[in-house]
Structure formats: C-alpha cells, structure tokens
N, C-alpha and C positions, 0 to 999 in steps of 0.2 A: 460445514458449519451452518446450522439451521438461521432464520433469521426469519421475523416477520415484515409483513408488509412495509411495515412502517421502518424496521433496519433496513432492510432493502434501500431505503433511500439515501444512507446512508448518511444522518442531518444528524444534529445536535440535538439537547441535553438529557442526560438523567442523570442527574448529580445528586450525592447524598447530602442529607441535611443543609443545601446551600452552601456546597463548601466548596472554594475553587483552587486548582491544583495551576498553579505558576511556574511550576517545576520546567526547564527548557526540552523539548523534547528528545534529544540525543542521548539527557541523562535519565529521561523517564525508560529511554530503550540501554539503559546499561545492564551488565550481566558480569558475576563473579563466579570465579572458580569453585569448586568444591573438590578438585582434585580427580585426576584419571578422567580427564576431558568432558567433565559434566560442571553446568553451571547453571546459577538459577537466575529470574529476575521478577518484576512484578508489575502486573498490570498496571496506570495508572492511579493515582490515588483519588477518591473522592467520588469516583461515579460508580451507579447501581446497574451497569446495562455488559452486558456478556463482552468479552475481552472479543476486540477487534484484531480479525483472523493478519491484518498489517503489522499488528503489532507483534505477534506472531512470529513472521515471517522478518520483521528489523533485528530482532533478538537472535532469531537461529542465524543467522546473517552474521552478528558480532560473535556469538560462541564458535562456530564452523572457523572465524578467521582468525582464533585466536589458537588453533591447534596447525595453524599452516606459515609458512615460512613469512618477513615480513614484507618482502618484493611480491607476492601473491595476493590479488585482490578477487573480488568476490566477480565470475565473471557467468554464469547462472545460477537461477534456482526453479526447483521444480516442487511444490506440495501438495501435500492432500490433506483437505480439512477432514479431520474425523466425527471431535464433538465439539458441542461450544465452551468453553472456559469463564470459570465463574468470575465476576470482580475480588478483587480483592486479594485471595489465592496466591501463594507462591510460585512461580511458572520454573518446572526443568527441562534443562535442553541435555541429554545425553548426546556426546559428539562421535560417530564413527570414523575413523580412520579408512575409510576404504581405498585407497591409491593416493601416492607421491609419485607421481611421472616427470620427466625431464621442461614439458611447459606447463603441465596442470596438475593440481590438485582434487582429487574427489573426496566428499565427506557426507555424509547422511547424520541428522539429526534428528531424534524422538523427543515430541514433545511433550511435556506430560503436565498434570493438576492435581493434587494428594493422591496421586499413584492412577489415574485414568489418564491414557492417551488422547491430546487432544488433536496432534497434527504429525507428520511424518515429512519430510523433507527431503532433499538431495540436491546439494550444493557442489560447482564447480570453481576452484581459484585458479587464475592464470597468471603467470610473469607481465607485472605492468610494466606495459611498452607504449612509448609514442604511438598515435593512431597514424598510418603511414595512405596513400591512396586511399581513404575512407567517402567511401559513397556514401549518399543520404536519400530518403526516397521525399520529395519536396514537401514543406512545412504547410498544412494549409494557410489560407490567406486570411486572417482574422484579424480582429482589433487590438491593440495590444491591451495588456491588465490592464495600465493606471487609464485607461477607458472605457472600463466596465464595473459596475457596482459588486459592491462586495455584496456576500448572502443575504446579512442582516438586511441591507437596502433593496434590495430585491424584494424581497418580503415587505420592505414598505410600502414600494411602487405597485407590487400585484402585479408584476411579469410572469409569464406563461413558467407550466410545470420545467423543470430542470432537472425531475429524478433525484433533488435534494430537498424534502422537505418538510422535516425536523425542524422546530425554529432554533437557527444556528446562531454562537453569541455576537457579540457584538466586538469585542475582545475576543480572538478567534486563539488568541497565544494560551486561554488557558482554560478549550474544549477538549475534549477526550480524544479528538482524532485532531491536534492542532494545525490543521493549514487552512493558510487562506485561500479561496476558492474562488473566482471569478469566470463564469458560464457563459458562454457565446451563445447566441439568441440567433438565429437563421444560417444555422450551418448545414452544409451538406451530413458530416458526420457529428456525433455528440464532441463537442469540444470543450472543454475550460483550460485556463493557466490554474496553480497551484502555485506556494511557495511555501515551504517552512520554514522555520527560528532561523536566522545563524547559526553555526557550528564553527566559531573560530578556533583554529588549530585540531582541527578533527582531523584525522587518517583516510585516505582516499575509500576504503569499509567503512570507515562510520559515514561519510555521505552518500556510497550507498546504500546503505543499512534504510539513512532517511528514505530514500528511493525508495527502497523497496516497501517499508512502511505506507508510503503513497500511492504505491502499484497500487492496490485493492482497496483504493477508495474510489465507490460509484460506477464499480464495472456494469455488474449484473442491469441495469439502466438501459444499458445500451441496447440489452436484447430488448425491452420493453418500447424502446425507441424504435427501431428496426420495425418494431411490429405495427406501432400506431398507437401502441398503450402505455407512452411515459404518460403517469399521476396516475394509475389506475390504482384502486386500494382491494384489501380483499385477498389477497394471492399470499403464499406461504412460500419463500426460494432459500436454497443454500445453494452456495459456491462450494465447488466438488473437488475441486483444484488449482490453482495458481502456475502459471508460469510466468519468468522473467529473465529477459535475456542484457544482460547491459554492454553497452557497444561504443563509449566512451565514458571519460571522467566527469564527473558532476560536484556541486557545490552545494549545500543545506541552505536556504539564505535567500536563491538565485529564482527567478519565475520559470518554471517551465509548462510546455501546452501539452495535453493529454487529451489524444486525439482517438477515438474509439468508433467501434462498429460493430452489428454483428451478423457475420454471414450465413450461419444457418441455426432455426431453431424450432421444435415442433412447438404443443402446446404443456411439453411436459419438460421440456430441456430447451438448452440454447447455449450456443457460443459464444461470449465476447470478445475482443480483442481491441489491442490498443499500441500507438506509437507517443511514444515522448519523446518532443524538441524541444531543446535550449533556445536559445532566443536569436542568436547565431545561424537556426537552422538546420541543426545534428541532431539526427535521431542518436541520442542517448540511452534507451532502451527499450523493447518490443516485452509486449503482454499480451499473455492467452489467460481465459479462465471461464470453465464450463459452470452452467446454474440447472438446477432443475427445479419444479416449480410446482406448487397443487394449489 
C-alpha cells in the first residue's frame, strides 16, 4: 500500500469539510454479512486520506471470525498490501474456508473496493485456552503513559522527531486512526504506549481485531530510526506486508507498550518488527512488516 512521506508518519488529519466522526472505534471496524461468507464494511466516515492498511486488517479479522467456531479466536494473521483504498468506498472481505482442524482454524480473506483487490490475507483461529507456563521476553524499562505527553503536547513543547508528525487532534477519540499515543523520548528501541476506546462487552476477536488495527500504526519509522533518519521528508514507502502473531488475551480500553526495531535494511527496503506488552509485562503480540522505499 503506497503512502507518502508524510503517511509514512503515520499523524493526523485530513478530514472532509470539518466534519468529525465520534463513532467508537470497534463499531467503525464492524462488518456484515452478505451471505456465503462474504461481508462488507466501511472505511471511516469524514476523512479524505486513503483507507488505513489497520483498518484493513481489524475488519478481515472480524469477518475470518465470524465463519469459525465461537471457542476459536483469532490467533495469527499474515497480509499483503496490494493497493490503497479509497475513503469513503465500501470495503469487501470474501472469507475462505480453507481448514477446520481439531485445534485450528485456517481462513484467507480477499479484500476488495468496487471490484479491485486491495489486500489478501490469511488468518489462523485457535481453541481459547488459558495461557499455561507462558514466557515473556522482558518489557523494556520506560516511564509509564500518565507520564508522558500526549501528541497534541508534544507538538507544543517542540520535542525531538517521533516518526509521528501529522498535527494529531487534540481529542484523539475522534482521528481517523483513533488512539492515544504517548512516545518515549531516549530509548534504546522506538517505543510508545497506545490505548484505544473501551470495548465494553466485546468478544475476545473484537479486542483483538482492535490489536490488530494498532499493529500497523508507525511501523515503517522504525526502519528510518534504525538508520539515523526519523523526520527525514522527501522519501516515497509502502508496507509490502503485515504479520501478527497474538500470544495472549487483550482488552480495547487497556495501555499497552509497542516496542520496535529494525534489523535489517538496504536503501530501497527494510524490516520492521515489533513486540507488545501489557502493563503486567506479557508480550501479547509480536509484529513483522516489510517497507520499501524510493
């Protein structure tokens, strides 16, 4: 999915005509049937800037989990951006049936925009089971959220680039990518906490769904980090693919730290990857996602 410099950063707004969308975001990622395992849904309402490849990926997330048992939760996902998808557009998910196994689920999802492919997926459900002997690989050591300014303040103060910089709102519940974002400033690797809306009485898939929505905000950064060139402008990148692996249960609502790095990357491509911890200290879900770059 193409994006320029300035998405690349992945920041706020281009809203149409001043209009703000309040909508909570679990219900901006809803998706309905249309029958024989396809369902559509729609980008957010009110902004002019190309459908966010997370939102994407929250949506094929709820359709894939609606065609699998309801003990089975969403437990990876694997995509490839293809093109970018317009605002506004009806979004389809055609859902594959590919395997019903004794612990997993497989499914592939085509996603499409008045008939052009915009992403291709492939989704794994697993029997949700208590996490047993679960290892963690250690949380870095950072400050917690309610000790670091949100975006908008950021941008007041004039603190150093963060690879986010869009001027983001002020009211964050009603941007186009709604979470709050709080950036750690002298870290070894690119860090922030994140949180989105509540989700009271959501399905353990709809708070991943949010997850995964959040996976693909602000990866690509990190290659630029890695290099010595977060805030450089001028550069053209698309993310080539997504992976995400989820390795516990999560809550919509809740802060957690999104911890990234990238280990390898020419002048034309590059790596990123990422762990998320709860606040507890569980990595809850590992991220890969490849960028290339002119």
């Amino acid at each position: 999915m193409t994006h320029s410099a300035a998405d690349l950063t992945e920041g706020d707004e281009s809203s149409v005509a001043g209009q703000v969308d309040s909508t909570p975001l679990l219900d901006r990622l809803a998706v309905r049937s249309l029958g024989d395992d396809e369902f559509f849904g729609f980008p957010p309402g009110g902004f002019a800037q190309r459908v966010f490849g997370g939102h994407l990926l929250a949506q094929a997330v709820r359709s894939g989990a609606e065609t699998v048992a309801a003990s089975r939760v969403i437990n990876s996902l694997h995509a490839y951006f293809l093109r970018p998808g317009a605002p506004g557009g009806e979004l389809r998910y055609a859902v594959t049936r590919v395997r019903d196994g004794g612990s997993f689920s497989v499914r592939s999802v085509a996603i499409t925009q008045n008939g052009v492919q915009l992403a291709l997926a492939g989704l794994t459900f697993a029997e949700d089971r208590p996490a047993t002997d679960a290892v963690s690989a250690a949380m870095p050591d950072v400050p917690s959220p309610e000790h670091l300014p949100a975006l908008h303040e950021r941008r007041a103060r004039g603190l150093p680039a963060d690879g986010i910089t869009r001027p983001p709102r002020r009211n964050w519940l009603t941007a186009s990518r709604p979470l709050d974002i709080r950036y750690v400033d002298d870290s070894a690797r690119r860090c922030f906490w994140f949180r989105a809306g509540p989700a009271e009485g959501a399905t353990q898939n709809e708070h991943r769904a949010v997850l995964a929505f959040a996976s693909d905000r602000s990866l690509l950064p990190a290659i630029d980090q890695a290099r010595g060139e977060l805030g450089a402008t001028g550069r053209r990148a698309a993310s080539l693919d997504h992976a995400l692996w989820f390795h516990a249960d999560v809550r919509a609502g809740e802060w957690l730290l999104f911890s990234q790095d990238s280990p390898a990357s020419t002048a034309g491509t590059g790596l990123a990857r990422g762990l998320i911890h709860n606040r507890d200290g569980v990595v809850v879900a590992s991220v890969a996602q490849q960028g290339v770059f002119s």
